[in-house]
N, C-alpha and C positions, 0 to 999 in steps of 0.2 A: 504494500500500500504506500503510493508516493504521498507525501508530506503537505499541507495547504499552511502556505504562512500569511496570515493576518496581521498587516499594521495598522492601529488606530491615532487618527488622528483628532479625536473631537466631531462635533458638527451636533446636528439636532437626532439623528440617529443614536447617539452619547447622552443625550439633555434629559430634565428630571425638570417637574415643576411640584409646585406644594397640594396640587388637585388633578386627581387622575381626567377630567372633567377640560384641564386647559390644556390647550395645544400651541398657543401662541407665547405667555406670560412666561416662560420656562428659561433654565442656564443653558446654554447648550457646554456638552464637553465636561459633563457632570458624568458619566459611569465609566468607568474603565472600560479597555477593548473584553478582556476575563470576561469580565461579568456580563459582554453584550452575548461572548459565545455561550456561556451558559444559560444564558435565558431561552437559548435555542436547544430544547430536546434530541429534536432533529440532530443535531450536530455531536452528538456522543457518538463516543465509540468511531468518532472521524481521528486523521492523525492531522491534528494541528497543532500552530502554533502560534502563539501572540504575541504581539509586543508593541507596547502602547510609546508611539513617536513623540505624540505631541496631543494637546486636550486643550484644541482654539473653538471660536464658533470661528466659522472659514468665512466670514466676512474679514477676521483677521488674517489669513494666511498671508504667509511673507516668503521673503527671497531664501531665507535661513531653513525654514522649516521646508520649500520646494526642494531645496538642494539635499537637506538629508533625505528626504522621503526618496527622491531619485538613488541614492545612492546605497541607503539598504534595500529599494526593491532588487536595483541591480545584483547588489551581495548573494541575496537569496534565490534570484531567479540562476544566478548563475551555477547553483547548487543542485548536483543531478537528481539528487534523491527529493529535490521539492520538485511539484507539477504545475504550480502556478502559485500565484500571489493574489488576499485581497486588501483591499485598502478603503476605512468605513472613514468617512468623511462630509459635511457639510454638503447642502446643497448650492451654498449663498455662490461661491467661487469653484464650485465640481467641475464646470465648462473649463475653466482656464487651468486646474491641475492637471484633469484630462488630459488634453493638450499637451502641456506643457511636457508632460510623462510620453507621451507619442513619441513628441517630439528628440525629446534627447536621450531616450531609453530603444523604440521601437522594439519592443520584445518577440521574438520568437516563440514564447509562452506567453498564457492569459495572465496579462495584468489589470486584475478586476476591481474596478472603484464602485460602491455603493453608498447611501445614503437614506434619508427619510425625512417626511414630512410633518412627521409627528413625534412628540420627545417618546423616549424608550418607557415613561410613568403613563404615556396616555391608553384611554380603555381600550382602542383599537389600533394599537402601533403597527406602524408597517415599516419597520423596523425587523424583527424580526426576521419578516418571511425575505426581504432584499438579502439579508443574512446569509441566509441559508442557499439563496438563487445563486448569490456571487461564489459560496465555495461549491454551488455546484459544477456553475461554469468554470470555475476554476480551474475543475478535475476534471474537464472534459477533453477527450481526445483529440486533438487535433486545431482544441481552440488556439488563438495567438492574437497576441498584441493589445494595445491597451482597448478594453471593453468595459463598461458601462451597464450595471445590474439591477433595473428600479424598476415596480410597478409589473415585473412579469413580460419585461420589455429589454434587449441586449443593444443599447446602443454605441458604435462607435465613435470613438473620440473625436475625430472632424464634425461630425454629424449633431451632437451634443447641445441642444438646447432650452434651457428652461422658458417656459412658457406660462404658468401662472404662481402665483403668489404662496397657493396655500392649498392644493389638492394634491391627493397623493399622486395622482396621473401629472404631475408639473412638468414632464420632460417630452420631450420629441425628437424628433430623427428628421422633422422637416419630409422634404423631398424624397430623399431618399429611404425613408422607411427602416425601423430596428433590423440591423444585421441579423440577430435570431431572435425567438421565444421560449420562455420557460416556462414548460405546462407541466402539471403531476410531476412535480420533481422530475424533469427531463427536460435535454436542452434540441429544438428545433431550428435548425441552422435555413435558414430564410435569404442568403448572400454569402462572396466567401469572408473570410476574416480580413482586418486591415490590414496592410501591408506599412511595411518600415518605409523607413521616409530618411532622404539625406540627410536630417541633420543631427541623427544621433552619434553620440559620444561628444556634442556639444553643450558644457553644462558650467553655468558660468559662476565663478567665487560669491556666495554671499554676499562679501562686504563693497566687490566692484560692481554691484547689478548696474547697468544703464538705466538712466530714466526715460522712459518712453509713456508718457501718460494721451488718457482717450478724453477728446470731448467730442460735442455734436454739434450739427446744424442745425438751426430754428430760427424760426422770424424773429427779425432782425440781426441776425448773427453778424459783426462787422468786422472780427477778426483779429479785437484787442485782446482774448484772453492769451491768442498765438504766440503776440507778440510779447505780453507777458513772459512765457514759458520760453523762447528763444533767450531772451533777456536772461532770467534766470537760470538759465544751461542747459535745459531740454536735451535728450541726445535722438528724439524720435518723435513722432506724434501719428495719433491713429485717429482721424476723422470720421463718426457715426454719422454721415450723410443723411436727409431725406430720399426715401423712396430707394431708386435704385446708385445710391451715393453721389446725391446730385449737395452741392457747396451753394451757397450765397455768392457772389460776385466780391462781395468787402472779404469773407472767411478764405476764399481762393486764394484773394490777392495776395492776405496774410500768408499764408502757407506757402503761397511761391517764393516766397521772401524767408520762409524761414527755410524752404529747399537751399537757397543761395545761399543761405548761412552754414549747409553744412549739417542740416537735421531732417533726417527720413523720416519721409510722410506716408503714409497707405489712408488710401479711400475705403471705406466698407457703408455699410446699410447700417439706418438705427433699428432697422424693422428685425423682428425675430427672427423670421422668415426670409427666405429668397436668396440668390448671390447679386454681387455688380456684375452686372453683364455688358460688354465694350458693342458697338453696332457690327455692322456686318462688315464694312469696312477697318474695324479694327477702333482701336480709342481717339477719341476725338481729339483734333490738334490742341495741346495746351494739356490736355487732361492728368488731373495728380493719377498717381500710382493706383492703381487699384488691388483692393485685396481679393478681390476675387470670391471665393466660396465664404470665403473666413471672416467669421465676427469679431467685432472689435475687439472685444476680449482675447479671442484668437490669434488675431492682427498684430496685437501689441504682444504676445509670446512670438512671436514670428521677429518681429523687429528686436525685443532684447536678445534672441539668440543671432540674428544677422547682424549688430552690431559689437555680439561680443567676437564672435567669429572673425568679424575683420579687424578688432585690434589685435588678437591672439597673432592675426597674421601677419601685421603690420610689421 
């Protein structure tokens, strides 16, 4: 029996409030990883093992705790007698660790991140059953790469995004629909698994992270927060456009100016939904960078790994 190693990181899937009744008023990153596998019957007599990272609600996640999480899943995945890894985490920032883990890990094994909507004290936690889905997928043959185990739904990490506030169903695949499903304890592969991506084995030091921060477009946008952040040393900026990443004319301007200073820009959509998509002819003359499939959140993990990438090289 190969090994499922579980790291906790916090999140509302960890959270406890003082009435089994609220689902909102709650700490999150209150139970230990232990006690969440124990709460799951199901999961006796499995060969796991835990090890509690870190106990944030993942609105706080940071550079420091990306970089360890990266670097013990690595530890462990590289371990033959383990079969995969999961990792119980927040839903606030799941999009962007996703990611991030795609990104400079690209696993040949399932690296399974789950989560919940409801603290682990509430009457009907769905907590539990994500639990138990993610070390199934886990152990599943043939799975790979970073996946995503919520609501009885396998999304991959491109694909990844939240959609409402406060339902257990808050996650989507968008377009392209969950990789697999997980019914009666079994996993139905629905697409194949994701594939690595160039830029793994790039992971960049905690204490040098780039700054790359996201804002939007909106009526009247004129381009002075740009300018701001140019000013004060920006090394990036990731623009959440209207519609299909369309700028104000004032926000543009600013951005082309901060391009000439030396700070990479990507266009993306503020909408849940959809990518930027260039005409048929190709991107309009003038037009910022586009990020293509990738949300902002995704956007700006793309840019701190491209800008770390190019000083390492420089």
């Amino acid at each position: 029996m190969q090994n499922i190693v579980i790291l906790g990181t916090g999140g509302t899937i960890a959270g406890a409030a003082a009435r089994p009744d609220d689902s909102i008023g709650y700490q999150a990153g209150s139970v230990g990883v232990q006690a969440l596998v124990a709460a799951v019957p199901a999961l006796a007599g499995r060969s796991l093992e835990s090890e509690q990272l870190a106990q944030l609600d993942s609105k706080d996640m940071d550079a420091a705790t990306w970089r360890r999480l990266a670097e013990r899943a690595a530890t462990h995945l590289a371990r033959p007698e383990v079969a995969g890894v999961v990792v119980t985490h927040g839903t606030d920032t799941l999009e962007e660790t996703a990611w991030f883990l795609h990104r400079v890990l690209a696993p040949t094994k399932p690296l399974v991140l789950t989560a919940a909507m409801r603290p682990a004290t509430a009457l009907s936690a769905d907590g539990p059953q994500n639990l138990l889905d993610a070390v199934t997928l886990a152990a599943e043959p043939g799975a790979a790469g970073v996946l995503v185990a919520l609501a009885g739904q396998v999304h991959a990490a491109g694909d990844l995004r939240k959609l409402h506030s406060t339902r257990v169903d808050a996650f989507s695949s968008g377009d392209a629909g969950p990789v697999a499903l997980l019914q009666a304890g079994r996993v139905r592969p629905l697409r194949p698994w994701p594939q690595a991506t160039a830029w793994a084995g790039v992971l960049p030091a905690a204490e040098a992270w780039p700054w790359v921060a996201v804002l939007a477009n909106h009526a009247g946008a004129d381009g002075r927060e740009v300018r701001a952040l140019v000013q004060a040393g920006v090394h990036g900026l990731v623009v959440a456009g209207t519609g299909n990443g369309t700028v104000s004319q004032g926000l543009q301007a600013a951005l082309r100016e901060a391009q000439a200073a030396g700070v990479l820009v990507r266009r993306s959509s503020r909408c849940a939904l959809g990518p930027v998509l260039d005409g048929p002819d190709g991107p309009a003359p003038g037009a910022l960078p586009s990020a293509g499939e990738r949300t902002p959140w995704q956007a700006r993990v793309d840019l701190l790994l491209e800008l770390t990438l190019s000083r390492s090289s420089a």
